[in-house]
N, CA, C and O of each residue as an XYZ file, in Angstrom:
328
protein
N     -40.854    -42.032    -45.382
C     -41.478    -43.315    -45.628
C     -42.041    -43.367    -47.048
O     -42.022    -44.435    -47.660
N     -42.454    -42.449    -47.499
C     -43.316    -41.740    -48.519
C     -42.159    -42.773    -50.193
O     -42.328    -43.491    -51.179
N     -40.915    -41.953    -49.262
C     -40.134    -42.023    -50.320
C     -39.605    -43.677    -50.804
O     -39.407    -44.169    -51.914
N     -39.497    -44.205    -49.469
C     -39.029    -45.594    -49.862
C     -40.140    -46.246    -50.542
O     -39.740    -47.007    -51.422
N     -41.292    -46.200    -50.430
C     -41.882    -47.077    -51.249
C     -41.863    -46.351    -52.260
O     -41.653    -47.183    -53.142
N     -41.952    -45.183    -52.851
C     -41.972    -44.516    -54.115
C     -40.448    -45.382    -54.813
O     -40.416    -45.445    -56.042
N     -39.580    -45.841    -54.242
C     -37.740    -46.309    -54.663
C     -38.386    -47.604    -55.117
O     -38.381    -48.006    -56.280
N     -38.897    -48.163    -54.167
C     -39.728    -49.258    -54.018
C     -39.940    -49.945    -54.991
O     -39.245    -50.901    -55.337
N     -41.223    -49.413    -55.711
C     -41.745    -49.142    -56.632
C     -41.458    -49.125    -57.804
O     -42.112    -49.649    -58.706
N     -40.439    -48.513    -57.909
C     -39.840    -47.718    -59.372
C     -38.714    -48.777    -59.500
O     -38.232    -49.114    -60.581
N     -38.260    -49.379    -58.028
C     -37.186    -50.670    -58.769
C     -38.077    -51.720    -59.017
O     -37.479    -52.501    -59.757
N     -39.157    -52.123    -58.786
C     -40.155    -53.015    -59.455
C     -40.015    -53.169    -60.317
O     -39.513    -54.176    -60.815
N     -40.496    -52.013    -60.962
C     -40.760    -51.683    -62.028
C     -40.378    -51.594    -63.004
O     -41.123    -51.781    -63.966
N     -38.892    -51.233    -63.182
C     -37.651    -51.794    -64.046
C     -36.845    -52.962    -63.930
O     -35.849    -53.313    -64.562
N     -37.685    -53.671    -62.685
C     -36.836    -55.294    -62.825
C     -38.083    -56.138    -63.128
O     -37.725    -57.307    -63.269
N     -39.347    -56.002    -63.276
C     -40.258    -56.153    -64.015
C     -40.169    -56.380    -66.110
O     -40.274    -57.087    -67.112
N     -39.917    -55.199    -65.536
C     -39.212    -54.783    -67.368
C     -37.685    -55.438    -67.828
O     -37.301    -55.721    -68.963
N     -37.091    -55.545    -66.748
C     -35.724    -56.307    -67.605
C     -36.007    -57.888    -67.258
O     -35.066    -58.575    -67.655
N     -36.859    -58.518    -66.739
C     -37.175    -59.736    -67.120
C     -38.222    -59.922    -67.653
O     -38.395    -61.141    -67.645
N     -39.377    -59.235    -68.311
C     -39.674    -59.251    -69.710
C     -38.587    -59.472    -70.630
O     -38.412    -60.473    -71.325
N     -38.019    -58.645    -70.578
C     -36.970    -58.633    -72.019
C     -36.015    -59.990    -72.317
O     -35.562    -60.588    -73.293
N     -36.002    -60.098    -70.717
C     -35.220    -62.014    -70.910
C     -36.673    -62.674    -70.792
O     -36.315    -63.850    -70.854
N     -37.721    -62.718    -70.696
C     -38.246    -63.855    -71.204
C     -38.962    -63.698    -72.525
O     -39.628    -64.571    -73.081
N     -38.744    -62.505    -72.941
C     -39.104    -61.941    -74.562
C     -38.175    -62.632    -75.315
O     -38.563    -63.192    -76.340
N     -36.198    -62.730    -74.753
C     -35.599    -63.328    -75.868
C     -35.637    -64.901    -75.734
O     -35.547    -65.601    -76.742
N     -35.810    -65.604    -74.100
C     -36.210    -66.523    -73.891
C     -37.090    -67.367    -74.801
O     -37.067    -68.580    -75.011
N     -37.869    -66.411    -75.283
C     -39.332    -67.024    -76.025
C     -38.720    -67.448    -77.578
O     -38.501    -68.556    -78.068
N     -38.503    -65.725    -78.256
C     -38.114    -66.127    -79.077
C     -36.912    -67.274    -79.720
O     -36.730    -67.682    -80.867
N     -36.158    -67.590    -78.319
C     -35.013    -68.382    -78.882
C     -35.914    -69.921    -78.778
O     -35.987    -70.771    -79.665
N     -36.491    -69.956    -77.541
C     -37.487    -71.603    -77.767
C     -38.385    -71.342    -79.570
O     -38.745    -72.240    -80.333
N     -38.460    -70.486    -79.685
C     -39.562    -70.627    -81.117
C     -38.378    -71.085    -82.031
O     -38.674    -71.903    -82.902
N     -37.015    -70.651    -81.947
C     -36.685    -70.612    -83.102
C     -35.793    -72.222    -83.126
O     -35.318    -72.854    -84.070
N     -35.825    -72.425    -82.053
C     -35.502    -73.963    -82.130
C     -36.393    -74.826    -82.568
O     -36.193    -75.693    -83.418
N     -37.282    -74.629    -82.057
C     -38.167    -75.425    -82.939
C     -38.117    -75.408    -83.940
O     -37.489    -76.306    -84.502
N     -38.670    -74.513    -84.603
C     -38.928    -73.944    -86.064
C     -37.606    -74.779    -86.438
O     -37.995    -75.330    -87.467
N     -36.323    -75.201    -86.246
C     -35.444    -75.568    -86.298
C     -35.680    -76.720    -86.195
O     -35.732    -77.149    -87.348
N     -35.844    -77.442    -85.565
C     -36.203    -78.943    -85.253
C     -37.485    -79.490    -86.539
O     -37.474    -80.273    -87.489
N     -38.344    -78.709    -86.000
C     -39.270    -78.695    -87.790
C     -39.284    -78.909    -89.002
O     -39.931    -79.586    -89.801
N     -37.755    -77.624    -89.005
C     -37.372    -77.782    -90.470
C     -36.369    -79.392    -90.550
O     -36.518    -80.123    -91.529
N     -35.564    -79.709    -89.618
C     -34.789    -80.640    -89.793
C     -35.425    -82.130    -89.912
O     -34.839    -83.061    -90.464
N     -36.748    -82.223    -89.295
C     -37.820    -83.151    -89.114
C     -38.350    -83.383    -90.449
O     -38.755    -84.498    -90.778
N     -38.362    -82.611    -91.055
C     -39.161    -82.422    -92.200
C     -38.318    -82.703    -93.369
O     -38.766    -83.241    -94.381
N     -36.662    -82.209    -93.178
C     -35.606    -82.449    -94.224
C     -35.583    -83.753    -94.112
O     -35.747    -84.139    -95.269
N     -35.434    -85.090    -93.127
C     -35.065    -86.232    -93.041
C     -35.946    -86.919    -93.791
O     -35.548    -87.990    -94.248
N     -37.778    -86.336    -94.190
C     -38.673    -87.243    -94.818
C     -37.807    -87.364    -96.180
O     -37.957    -88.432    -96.775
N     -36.883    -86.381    -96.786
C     -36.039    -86.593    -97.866
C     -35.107    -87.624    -97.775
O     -34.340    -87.624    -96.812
N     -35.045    -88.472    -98.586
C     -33.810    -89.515    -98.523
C     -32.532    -88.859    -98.813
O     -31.626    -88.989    -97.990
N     -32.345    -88.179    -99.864
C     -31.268    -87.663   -100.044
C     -30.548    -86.784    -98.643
O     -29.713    -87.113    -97.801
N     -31.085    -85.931    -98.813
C     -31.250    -85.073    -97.009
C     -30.874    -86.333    -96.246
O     -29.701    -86.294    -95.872
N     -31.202    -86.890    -96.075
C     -31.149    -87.947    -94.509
C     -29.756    -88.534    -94.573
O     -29.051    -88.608    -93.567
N     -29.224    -89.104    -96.206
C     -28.061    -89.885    -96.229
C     -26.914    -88.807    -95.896
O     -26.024    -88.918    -95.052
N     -27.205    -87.534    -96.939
C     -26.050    -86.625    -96.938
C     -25.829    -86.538    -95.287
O     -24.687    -86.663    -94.845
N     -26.774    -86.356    -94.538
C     -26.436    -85.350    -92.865
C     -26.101    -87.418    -92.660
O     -25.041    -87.413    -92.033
N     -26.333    -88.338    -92.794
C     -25.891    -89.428    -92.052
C     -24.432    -89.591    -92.243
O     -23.532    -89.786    -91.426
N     -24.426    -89.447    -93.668
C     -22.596    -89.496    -93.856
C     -21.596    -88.374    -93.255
O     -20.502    -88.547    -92.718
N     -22.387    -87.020    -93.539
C     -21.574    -85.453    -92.719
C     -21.352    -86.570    -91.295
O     -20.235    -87.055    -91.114
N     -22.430    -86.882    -90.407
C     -21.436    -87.478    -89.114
C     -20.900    -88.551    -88.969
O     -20.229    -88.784    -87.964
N     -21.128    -89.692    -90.218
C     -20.003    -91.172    -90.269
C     -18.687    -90.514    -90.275
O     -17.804    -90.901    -89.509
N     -18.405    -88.995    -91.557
C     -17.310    -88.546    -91.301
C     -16.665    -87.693    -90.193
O     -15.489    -87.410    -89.967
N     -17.963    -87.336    -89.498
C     -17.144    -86.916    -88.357
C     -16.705    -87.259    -87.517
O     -15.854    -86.578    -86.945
N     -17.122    -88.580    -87.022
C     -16.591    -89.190    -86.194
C     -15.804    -90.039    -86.954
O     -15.501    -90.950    -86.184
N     -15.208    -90.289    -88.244
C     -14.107    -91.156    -88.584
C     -12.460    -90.000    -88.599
O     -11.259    -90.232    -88.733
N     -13.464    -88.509    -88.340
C     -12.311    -87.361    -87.853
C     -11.931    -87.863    -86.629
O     -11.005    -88.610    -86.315
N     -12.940    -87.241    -85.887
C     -12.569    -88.031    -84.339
C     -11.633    -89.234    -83.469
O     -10.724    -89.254    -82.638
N     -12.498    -90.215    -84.246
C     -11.670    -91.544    -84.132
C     -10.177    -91.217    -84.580
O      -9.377    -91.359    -83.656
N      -9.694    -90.864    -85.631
C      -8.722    -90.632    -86.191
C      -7.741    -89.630    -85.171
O      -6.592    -89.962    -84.876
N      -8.219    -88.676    -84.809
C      -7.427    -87.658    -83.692
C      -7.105    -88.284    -82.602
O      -6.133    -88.150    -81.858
N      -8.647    -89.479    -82.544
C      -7.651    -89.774    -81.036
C      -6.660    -91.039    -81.088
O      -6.076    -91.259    -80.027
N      -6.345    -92.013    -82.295
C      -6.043    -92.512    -82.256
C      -4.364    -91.855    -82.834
O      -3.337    -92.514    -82.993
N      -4.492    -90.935    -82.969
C      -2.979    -90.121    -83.523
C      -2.271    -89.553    -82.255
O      -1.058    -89.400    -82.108
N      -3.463    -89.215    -81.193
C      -3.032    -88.562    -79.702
C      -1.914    -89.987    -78.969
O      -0.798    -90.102    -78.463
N      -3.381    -91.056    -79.424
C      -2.802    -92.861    -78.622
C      -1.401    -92.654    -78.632
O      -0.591    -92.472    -77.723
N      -1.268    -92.742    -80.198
C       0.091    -93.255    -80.693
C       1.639    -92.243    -80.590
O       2.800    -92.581    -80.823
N       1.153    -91.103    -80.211
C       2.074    -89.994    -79.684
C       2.474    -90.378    -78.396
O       3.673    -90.457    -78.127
N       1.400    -90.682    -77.376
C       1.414    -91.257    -75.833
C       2.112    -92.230    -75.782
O       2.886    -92.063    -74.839
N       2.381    -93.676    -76.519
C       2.824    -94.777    -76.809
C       3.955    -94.330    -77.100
O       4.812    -95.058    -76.599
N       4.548    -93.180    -77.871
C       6.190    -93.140    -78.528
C       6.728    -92.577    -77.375
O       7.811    -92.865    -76.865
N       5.769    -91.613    -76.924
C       6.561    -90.785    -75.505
C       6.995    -91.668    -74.597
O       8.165    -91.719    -74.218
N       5.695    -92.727    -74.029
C       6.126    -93.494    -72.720
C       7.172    -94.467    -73.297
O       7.766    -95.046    -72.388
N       7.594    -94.836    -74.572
C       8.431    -95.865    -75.260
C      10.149    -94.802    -75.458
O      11.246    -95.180    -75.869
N       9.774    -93.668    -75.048
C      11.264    -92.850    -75.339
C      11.561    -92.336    -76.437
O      12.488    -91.577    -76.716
N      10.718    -92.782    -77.097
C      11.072    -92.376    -78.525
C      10.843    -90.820    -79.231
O      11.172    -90.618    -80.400
């Protein structure tokens, strides 16, 4: 009897300790988003900053748009036989 709780115990005790360690990296990954969000919060009070990242995604989605409208027109030649 002695012994099972001594097993007991000792698996506590290292599953204790390996979820520390996930909520140790847990932690640090919420800090570093922030700190992330912060910094990006803080880049937008820049105008320049704000236009450049507004245009990076006008162009990404004029990528986008563009792929799918190249997929459309592949679908359209196929169902047309062509």
């Amino acid at each position: 009897m002695f012994e099972f709780f001594k097993k007991a115990f000792k698996d506590m005790k290292e599953s204790a300790k390996a979820q520390h360690e996930v909520d140790k990296a847990n932690f640090a990954a919420a800090k570093a988003e922030s700190k992330a969000q912060w910094e990006e919060a803080k880049a937008m009070g820049k105008a320049e900053k704000r236009m450049d990242m507004m245009q990076a995604e006008r162009d990404e989605q004029i990528k986008e748009a563009n792929k799918r409208k190249a997929e459309a027109e592949t679908r359209i030649k196929a169902a047309q036989g062509k």
